[in-house]
C-alpha positions as CSV (number, residue, x, y, z in Angstrom):
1,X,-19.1,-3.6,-13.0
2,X,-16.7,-6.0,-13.9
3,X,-16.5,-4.6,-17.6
4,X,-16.0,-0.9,-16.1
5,X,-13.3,-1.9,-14.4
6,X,-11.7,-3.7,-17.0
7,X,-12.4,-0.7,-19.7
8,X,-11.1,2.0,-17.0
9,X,-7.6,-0.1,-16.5
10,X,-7.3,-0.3,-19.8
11,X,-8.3,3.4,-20.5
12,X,-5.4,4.3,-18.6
13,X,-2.6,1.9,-19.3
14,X,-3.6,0.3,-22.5
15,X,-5.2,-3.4,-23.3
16,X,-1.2,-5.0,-23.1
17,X,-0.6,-3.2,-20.3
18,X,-3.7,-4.1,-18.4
19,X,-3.1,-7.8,-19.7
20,X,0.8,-8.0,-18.6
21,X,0.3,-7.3,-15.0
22,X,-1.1,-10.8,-14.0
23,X,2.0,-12.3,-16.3
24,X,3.8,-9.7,-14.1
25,X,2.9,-11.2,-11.1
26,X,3.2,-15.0,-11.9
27,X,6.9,-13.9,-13.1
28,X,7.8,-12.0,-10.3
29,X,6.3,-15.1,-7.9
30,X,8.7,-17.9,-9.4
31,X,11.5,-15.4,-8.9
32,X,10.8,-14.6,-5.3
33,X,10.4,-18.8,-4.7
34,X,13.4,-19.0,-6.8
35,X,15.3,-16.2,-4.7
36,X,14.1,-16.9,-1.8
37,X,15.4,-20.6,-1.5
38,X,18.8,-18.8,-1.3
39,X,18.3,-15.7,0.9
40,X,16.0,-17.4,3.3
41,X,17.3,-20.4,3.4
42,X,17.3,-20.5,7.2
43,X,13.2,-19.9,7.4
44,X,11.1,-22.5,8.0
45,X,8.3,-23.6,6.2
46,X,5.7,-22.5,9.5
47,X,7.2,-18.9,9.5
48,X,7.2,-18.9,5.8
49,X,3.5,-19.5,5.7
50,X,2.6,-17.6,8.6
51,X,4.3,-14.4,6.8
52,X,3.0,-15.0,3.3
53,X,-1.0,-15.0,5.2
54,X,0.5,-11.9,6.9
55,X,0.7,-10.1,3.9
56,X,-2.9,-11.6,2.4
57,X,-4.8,-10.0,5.0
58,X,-3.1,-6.7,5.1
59,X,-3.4,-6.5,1.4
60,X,-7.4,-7.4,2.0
61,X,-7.5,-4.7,5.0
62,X,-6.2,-2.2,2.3
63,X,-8.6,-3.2,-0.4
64,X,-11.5,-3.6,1.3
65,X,-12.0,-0.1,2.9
66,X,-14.8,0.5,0.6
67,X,-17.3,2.1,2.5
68,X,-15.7,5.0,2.9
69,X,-15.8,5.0,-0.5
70,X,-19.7,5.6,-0.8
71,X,-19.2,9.8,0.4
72,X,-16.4,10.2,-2.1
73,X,-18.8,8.8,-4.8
74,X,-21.8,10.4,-4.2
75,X,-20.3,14.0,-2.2
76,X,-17.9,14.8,-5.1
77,X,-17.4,15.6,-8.1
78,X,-14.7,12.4,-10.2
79,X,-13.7,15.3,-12.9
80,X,-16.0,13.7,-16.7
81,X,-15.7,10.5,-14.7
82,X,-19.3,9.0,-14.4
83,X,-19.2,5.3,-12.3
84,X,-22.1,3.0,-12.1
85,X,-22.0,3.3,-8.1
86,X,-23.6,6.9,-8.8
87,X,-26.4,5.3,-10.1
88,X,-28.5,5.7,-7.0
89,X,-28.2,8.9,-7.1
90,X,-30.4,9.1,-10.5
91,X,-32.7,5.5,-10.6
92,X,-34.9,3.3,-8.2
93,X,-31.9,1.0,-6.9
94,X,-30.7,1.2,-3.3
95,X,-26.9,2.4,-2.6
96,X,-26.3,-0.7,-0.1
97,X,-27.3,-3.2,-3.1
98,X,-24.9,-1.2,-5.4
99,X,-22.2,-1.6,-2.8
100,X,-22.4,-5.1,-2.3
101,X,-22.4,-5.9,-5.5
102,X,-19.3,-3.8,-6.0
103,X,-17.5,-5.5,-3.0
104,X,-18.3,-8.9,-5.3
105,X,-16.9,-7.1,-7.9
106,X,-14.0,-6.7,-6.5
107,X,-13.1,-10.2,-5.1
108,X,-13.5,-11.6,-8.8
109,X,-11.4,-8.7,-9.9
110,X,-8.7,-9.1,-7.4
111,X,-9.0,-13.2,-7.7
112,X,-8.7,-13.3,-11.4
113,X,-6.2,-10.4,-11.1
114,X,-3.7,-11.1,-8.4
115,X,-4.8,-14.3,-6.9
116,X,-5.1,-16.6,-9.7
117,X,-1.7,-15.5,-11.3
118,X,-0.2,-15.6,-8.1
119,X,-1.5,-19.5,-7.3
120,X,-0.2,-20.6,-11.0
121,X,3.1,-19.2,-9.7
122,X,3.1,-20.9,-6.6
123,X,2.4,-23.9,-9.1
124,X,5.2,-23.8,-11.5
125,X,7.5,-22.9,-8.3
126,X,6.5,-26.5,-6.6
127,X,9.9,-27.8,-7.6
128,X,12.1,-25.4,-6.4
129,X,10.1,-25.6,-3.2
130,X,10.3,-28.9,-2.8
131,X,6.1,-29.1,-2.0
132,X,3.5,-31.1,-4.0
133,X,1.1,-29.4,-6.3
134,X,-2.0,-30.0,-4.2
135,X,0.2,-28.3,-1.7
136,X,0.9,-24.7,-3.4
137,X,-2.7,-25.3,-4.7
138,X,-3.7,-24.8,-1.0
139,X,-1.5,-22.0,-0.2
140,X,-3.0,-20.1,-3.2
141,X,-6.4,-21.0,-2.1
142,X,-6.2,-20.2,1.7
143,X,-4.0,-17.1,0.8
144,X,-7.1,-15.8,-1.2
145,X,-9.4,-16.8,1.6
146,X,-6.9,-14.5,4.4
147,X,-7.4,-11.8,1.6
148,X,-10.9,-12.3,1.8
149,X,-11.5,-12.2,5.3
150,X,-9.3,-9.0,5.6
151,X,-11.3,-7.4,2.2
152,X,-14.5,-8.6,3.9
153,X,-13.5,-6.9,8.0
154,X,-11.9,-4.1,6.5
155,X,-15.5,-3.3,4.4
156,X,-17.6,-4.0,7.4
157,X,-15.2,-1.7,9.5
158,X,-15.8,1.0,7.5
159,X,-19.1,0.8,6.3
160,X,-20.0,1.0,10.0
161,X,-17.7,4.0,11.0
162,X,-18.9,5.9,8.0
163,X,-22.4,5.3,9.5
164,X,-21.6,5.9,13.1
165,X,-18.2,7.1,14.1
166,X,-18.9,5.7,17.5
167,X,-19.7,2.4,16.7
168,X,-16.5,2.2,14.3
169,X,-14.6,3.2,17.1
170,X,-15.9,0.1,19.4
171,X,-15.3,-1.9,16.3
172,X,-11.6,-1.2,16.0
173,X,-10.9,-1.3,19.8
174,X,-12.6,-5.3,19.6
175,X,-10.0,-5.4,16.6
176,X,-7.1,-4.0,18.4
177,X,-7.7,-6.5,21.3
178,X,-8.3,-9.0,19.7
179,X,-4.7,-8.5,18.2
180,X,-3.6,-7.9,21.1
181,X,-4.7,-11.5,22.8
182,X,-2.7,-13.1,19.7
183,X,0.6,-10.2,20.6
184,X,1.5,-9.4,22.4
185,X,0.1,-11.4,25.3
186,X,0.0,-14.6,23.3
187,X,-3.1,-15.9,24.9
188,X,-4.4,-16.8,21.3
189,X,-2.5,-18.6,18.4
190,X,-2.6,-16.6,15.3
191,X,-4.5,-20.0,13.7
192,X,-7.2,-19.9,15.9
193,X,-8.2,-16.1,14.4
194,X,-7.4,-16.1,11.3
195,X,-8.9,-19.7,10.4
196,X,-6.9,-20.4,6.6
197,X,-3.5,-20.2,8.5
198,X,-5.2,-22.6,10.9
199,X,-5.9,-25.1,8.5
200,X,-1.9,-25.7,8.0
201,X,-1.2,-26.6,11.6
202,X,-4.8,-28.3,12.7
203,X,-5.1,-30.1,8.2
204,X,-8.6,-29.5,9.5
205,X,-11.4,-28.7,5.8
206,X,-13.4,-26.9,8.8
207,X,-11.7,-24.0,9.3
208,X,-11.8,-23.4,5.5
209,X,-15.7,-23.6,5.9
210,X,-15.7,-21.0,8.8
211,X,-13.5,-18.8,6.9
212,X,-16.1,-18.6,4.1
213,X,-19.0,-18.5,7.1
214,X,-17.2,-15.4,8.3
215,X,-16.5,-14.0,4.7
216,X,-20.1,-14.1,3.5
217,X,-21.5,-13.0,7.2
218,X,-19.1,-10.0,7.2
219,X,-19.6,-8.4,3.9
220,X,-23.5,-9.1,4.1
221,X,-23.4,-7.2,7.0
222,X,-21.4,-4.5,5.6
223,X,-23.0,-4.1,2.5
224,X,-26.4,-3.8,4.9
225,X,-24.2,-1.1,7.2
226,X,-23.5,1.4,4.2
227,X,-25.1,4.8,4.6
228,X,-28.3,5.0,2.0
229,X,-28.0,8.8,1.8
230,X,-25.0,10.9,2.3
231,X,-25.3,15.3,2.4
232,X,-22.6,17.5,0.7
233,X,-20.5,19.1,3.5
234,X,-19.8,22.6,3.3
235,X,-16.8,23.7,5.5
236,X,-15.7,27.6,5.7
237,X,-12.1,28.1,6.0
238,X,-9.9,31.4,6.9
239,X,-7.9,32.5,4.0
240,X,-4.9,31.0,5.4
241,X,-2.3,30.7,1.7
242,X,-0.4,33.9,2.2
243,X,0.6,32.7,5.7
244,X,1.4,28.9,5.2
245,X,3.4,30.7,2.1
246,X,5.5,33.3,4.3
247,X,6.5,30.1,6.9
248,X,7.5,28.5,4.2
249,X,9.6,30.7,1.8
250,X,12.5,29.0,2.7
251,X,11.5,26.3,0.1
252,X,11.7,28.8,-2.6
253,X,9.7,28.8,-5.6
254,X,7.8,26.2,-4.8
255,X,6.2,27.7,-1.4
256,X,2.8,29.0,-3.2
257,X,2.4,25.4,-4.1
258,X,3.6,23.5,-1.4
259,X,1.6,26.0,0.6
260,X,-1.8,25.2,-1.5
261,X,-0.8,21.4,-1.3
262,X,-0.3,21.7,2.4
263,X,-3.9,23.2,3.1
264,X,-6.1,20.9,0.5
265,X,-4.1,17.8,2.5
266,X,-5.7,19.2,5.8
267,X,-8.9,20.4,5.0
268,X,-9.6,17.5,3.0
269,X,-9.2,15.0,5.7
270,X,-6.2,13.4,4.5
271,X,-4.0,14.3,6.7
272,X,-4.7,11.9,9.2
273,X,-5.0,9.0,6.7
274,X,-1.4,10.1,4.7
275,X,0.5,10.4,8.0
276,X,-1.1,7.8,9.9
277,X,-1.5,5.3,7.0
278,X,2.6,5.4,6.5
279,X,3.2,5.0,10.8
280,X,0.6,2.0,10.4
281,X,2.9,0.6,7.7
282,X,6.2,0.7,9.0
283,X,5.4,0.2,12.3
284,X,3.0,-3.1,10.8
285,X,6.8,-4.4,9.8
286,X,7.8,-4.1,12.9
287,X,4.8,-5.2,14.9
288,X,5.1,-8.5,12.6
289,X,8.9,-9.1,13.3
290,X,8.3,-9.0,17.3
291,X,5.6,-11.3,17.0
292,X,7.9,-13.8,15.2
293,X,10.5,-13.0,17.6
294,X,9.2,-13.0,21.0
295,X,5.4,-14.5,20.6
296,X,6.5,-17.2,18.8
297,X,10.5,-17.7,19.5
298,X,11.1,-17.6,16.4
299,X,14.8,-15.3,15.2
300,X,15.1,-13.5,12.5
301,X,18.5,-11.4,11.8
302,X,17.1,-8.1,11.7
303,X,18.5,-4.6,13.3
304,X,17.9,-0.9,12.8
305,X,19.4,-1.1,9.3
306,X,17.1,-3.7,8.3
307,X,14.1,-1.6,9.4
308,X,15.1,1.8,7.8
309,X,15.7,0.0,4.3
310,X,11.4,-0.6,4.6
311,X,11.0,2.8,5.7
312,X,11.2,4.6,1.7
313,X,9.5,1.5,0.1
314,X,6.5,2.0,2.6
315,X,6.3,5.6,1.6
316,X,4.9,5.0,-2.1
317,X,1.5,4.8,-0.7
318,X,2.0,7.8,1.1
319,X,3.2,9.8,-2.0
320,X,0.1,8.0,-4.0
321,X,-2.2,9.2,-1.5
322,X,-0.7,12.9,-1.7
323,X,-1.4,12.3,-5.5
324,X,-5.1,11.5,-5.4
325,X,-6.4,14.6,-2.9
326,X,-8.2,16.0,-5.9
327,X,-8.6,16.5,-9.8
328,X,-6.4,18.1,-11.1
329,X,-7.9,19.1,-14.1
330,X,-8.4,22.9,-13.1
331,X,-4.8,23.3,-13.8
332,X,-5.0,23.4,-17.1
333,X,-6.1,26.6,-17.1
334,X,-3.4,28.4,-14.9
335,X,0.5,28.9,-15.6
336,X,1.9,26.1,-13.8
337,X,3.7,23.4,-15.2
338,X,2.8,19.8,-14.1
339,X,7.0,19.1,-12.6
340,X,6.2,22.1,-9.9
341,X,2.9,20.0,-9.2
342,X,4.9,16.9,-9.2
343,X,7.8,18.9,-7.0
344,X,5.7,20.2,-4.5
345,X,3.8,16.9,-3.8
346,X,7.3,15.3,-3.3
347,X,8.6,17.5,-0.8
348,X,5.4,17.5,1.3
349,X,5.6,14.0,1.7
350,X,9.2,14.3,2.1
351,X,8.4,17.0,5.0
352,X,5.5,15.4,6.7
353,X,7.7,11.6,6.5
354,X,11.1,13.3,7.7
355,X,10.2,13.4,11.1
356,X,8.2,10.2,11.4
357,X,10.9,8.2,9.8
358,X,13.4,9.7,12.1
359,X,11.5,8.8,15.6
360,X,10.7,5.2,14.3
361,X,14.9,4.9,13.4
362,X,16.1,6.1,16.9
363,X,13.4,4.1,18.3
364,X,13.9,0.6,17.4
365,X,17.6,1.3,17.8
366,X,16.7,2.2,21.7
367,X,14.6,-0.5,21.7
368,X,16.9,-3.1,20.4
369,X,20.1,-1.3,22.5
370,X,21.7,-0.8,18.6
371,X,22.7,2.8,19.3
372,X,25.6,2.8,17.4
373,X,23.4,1.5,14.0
374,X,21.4,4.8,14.4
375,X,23.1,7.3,12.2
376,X,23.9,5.0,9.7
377,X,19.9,3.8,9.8
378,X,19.1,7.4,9.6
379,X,21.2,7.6,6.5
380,X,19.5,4.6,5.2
381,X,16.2,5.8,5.4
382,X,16.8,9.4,4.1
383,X,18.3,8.2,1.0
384,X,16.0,5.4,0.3
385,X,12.5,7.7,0.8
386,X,14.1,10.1,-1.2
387,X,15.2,8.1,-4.0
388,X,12.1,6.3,-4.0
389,X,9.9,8.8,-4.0
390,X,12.2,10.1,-6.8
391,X,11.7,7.2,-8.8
392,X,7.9,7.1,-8.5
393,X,7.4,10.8,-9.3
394,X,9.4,10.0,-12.6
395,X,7.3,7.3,-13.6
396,X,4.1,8.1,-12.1
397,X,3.5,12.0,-12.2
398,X,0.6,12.7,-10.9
399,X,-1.3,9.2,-11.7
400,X,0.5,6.7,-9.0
401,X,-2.4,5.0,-8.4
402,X,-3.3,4.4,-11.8
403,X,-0.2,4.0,-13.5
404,X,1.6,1.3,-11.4
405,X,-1.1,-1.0,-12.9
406,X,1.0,-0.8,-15.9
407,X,2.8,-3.5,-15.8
408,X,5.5,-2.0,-17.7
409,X,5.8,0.7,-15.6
410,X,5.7,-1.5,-12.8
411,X,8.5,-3.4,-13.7
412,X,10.8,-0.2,-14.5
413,X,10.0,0.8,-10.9
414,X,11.0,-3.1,-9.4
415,X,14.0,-2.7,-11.4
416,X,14.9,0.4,-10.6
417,X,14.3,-0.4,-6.8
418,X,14.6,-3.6,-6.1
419,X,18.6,-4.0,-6.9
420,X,19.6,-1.7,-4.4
421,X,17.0,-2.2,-1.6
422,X,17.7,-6.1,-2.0
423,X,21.9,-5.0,-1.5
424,X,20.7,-2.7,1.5
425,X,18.7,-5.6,3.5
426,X,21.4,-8.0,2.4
427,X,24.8,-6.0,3.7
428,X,22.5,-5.3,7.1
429,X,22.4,-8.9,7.9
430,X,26.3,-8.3,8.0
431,X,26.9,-4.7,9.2
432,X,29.7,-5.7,11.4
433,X,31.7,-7.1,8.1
434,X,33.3,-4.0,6.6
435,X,32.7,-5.3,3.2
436,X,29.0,-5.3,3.8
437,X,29.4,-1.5,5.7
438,X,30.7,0.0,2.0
439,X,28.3,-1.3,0.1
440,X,25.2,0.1,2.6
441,X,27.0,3.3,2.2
442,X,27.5,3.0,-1.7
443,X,24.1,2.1,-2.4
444,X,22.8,5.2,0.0
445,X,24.9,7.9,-1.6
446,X,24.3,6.2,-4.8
447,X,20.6,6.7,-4.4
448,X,21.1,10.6,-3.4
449,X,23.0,10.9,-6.0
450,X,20.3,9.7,-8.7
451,X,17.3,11.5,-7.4
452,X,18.6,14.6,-8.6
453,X,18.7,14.0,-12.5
454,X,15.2,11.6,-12.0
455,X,13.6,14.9,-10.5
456,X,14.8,17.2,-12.8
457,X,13.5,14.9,-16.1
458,X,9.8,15.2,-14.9
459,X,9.0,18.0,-16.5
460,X,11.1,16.4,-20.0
461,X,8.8,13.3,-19.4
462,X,5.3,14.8,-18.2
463,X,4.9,18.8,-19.3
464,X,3.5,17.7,-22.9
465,X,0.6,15.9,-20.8
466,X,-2.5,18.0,-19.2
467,X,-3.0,17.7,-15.9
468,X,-6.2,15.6,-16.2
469,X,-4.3,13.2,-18.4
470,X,-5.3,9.8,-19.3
471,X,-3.9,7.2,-21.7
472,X,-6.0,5.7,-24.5
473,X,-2.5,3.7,-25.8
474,X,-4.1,0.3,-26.4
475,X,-0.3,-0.7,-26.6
476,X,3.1,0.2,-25.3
C-alpha cells in the first residue's frame, strides 16, 4: 500500500515533485519559527503549544475519516483507477483487514510525509526559538501523537456512522460534549483530553503511554466497525436540468453547467459535506480564539477583519471538494471545454459560500460590538474567497486535490497568497491607524482586480489537457 501511494503521487505530479513536498515543508517550518519570533512576539510559549496541538488534531480529524471511504471504494466506479482496497471485492481477504491496514498505511505515509519533515524543522529552528533540541524533538513527537489520536477518533467516528447512522450520531454528541466540558464551560483542561498537550504542563511520560493506549484501542476498534459488505444504491431523480437552468439564466452561458454542477452536488450527497465542512472550518477559527480568550484568559488582538481574512483561505477545501464530485472523464466526449468546467465549479462555490461568509462577518462583528468593522470585513472576505478561489482554479483545474501535492505548485499558490493575506491580518491588528486602513483596502481591490486575468488564462493553461488528465512528468 505504501508503494501505491507513493507510485500514484508520483503518477500525478512527478518523482521531484512528490520528493520536494517534505523539503517544502521543513522550509516553510523554519520560516514560520523564523517569522513568527517577529509577528508573535507577544505569545507565549503555553498558547503557542496549545495552538500548534490545535492544528495536529484537526489535521488528524480531516485525514482520518476513512471509513467513509469503504462505499466510495467498493459502490463506485474510480474511472481505469484500480486500488488494492477493492481487493475484497474479488479474493478471500476481509474488507475490515484491508482497512486497517490502510489506516497503518497512512500514519507511516503522513509520518514520513509531513511529520518527520516537520520535526527536522522544528530542529534546525531550535535557535531561533530559543528551546533545546530534546525540546522541539518533543513537540514533533507529541504533535504526531495529537495527529494520531485525531486520525485514529475521526476513523472510528466514521467507520461506526457508516455502519449505523444512529450510533455515529451518539458518538459525535459524546464528542461534542466532551468539547463542550473543556469550552465552553471549562470544567476540563484541554490537557486532561487530549493527553500529548498534557504531557507539557504535568512533564508526565504517562500521558504519552495513554495517548498511544487510546491510539491503538481506537483504530482497532474502527478497523473492526467497518461495514464487510456494502450494496450499490440506486436513486431515481425527476428530470430537474431545464428548471435549475431557467432560475439560473442570469449567469449566462454558464447556467447549463452550473445547473448540472448544482444537481450532481445534491444528489450526490455532497452538499451537506461542501457547505457544512467550510461553516465547521471558519467557525473552528473562531471557536479556537474564544477558547484562548475567555476559557483560558488568554488575549489575542483579533476583530472582524482578522476573521474575514481566514474566510477565502478556508474555502480551498470547499472548492477541492466541488472538484472531486465525480470523474470527469465522460467529457471528453462532449463539446465543452475544461475553463467552462473550471468556471462553473467556481461560481458555485462562490454562490453556495456568499451567503455563509456573509452571516459569519456580521456575526462576529455583533458579537464582538465591532459594527463599524462590518462592511469593510465584508469587503475583506469577498475579495479574498474570490481571489483565492481564482488562484487555485489557475493552478489546480480540475485536480485540487491531487495537484497541491506538487510541491511546486504548492509553492506558486503560498506565494501567490500568502503576501497579501499576511498584509491583511497584519494592517487588521491596526485598523484604527489609517496607514494600516489603505493598505487592507489596497490589497482587497488588488485581489479583485487579479482574479479577472487568472480566470480568463484557464482555458490558455488547461484546454490542451483531457478532462481525465493525469501527469506522468517524472520532472518539472
Amino acid at each position: 500500500m505504501l508503494k501505491e501511494e507513493w507510485r500514484l503521487h508520483q503518477s500525478f505530479i512527478g518523482r521531484l515533485g512528490s520528493v520536494m513536498f517534505p523539503v517544502f515543508t521543513l522550509v516553510f517550518t523554519v520560516l514560520i519559527a523564523f517569522f513568527g519570533q517577529i509577528a508573535l512576539r507577544n505569545l507565549n510559549r503555553d498558547t503557542a503549544i496549545q495552538i500548534l496541538h490545535g492544528a495536529a488534531l484537526l489535521y488528524g480529524l480531516f485525514v482520518g475519516a476513512l471509513g467513509g471511504m469503504g462505499e466510495q471504494v467498493m459502490t463506485r466506479r474510480l474511472g481505469q483507477v484500480s486500488m488494492l482496497l477493492q481487493l475484497p471485492q474479488h479474493y478471500p481477504v476481509s474488507f475490515k483487514r484491508v482497512m486497517g491496514i490502510f489506516f497503518v498505511k497512512d500514519a507511516f505515509f503522513y509520518f514520513g510525509y509531513t511529520f518527520l519533515p516537520l520535526t527536522a524543522g522544528l530542529l534546525i529552528s531550535s535557535p531561533i526559538i530559543g528551546a533545546g533540541l530534546a525540546e522541539m524533538f518533543m513537540g514533533g513527537a507529541t504533535l504526531f501523537m495529537t495527529f494520531m489520536m485525531g486520525m485514529a477518533s475521526s476513523f472510528f467516528m466514521s467507520a461506526v456512522y457508516t455502519s449505523n447512522k444512529q450510533a455515529g450520531g451518539i458518538l459525535l454528541l459524546v464528542a461534542g460534549m466532551l468539547i463542550g466540558l473543556v469550552w465552553p464551560l471549562g470544567l476540563v483542561p484541554l490537557g486532561e483530553l487530549l493527553p500529548p498537550l498534557g504531557y507539557w504542563s504535568s512533564g508526565n511520560s504517562i500521558s504519552l503511554s495513554l495517548s498511544v493506549l487510546y491510539v491503538v484501542s481506537v483504530s482497532v476498534l474502527g478497523a473492526l466497525s467497518v461495514k464487510e459488505r456494502y450494496e450499490s444504491k440506486v436513486h431515481i431523480y425527476e428530470n430537474r436540468l431545464l428548471k435549475a437552468e431557467m432560475r439560473l439564466t442570469w449567469i449566462g452561458d454558464l447556467s447549463t453547467l452550473l445547473s448540472k454542477e448544482w444537481l450532481e452536488l445534491k444528489r450526490s450527497g455532497g452538499l451537506f459535506p461542501v457547505v457544512g465542512g467550510f461553516l465547521g472550518l471558519i467557525m473552528g477559527i473562531y471557536g479556537l480564539i474564544s477558547i484562548f480568550e475567555m476559557g483560558m484568559g488568554i488575549y489575542l488582538p483579533f476583530n472582524v477583519l482578522s476573521y474575514s481574512g481566514f474566510v477565502g483561505f478556508m474555502g480551498v477545501m470547499t472548492y477541492s471538494m466541488i472538484t472531486g464530485i465525480e470523474p470527469n472523464d465522460y467529457m471528453n466526449m462532449l463539446p465543452i471545454s475544461i475553463e467552462k468546467v473550471v468556471k462553473a465549479k467556481v461560481t458555485l462555490y462562490l454562490i453556495l459560500t456568499a451567503i455563509i461568509s456573509t452571516l459569519y462577518v456580521v456575526g462576529i462583528g455583533l458579537l464582538r460590538n465591532e459594527l463599524s468593522l462590518i462592511p469593510l470585513g465584508l469587503l475583506t472576505s469577498y475579495s479574498t474567497a474570490i481571489y483565492i478561489a481564482a488562484v487555485t482554479a489557475y493552478l489546480t483545474g480540475l485536480w485540487t486535490n491531487t495537484l497541491f501535492f506538487d510541491a511546486k505548485i504548492l509553492a506558486k499558490f503560498a506565494a501567490m497568497v500568502v503576501p497579501g493575506l499576511t498584509a491583511l491580518e497584519v494592517a487588521a491588528f491596526w485598523v484604527s491607524n489609517s496607514i494600516a486602513l489603505g493598505v487592507i483596502l489596497l490589497v482587497s481591490f488588488v485581489m479583485l482586480l487579479v482574479s479577472k486575468p487568472l480566470l480568463d488564462r484557464v482555458g490558455d493553461k488547461w484546454d490542451k489537457q483531457v478532462f481525465s488528465y493525469v501527469s506522468n512528468n517524472t520532472d518539472w
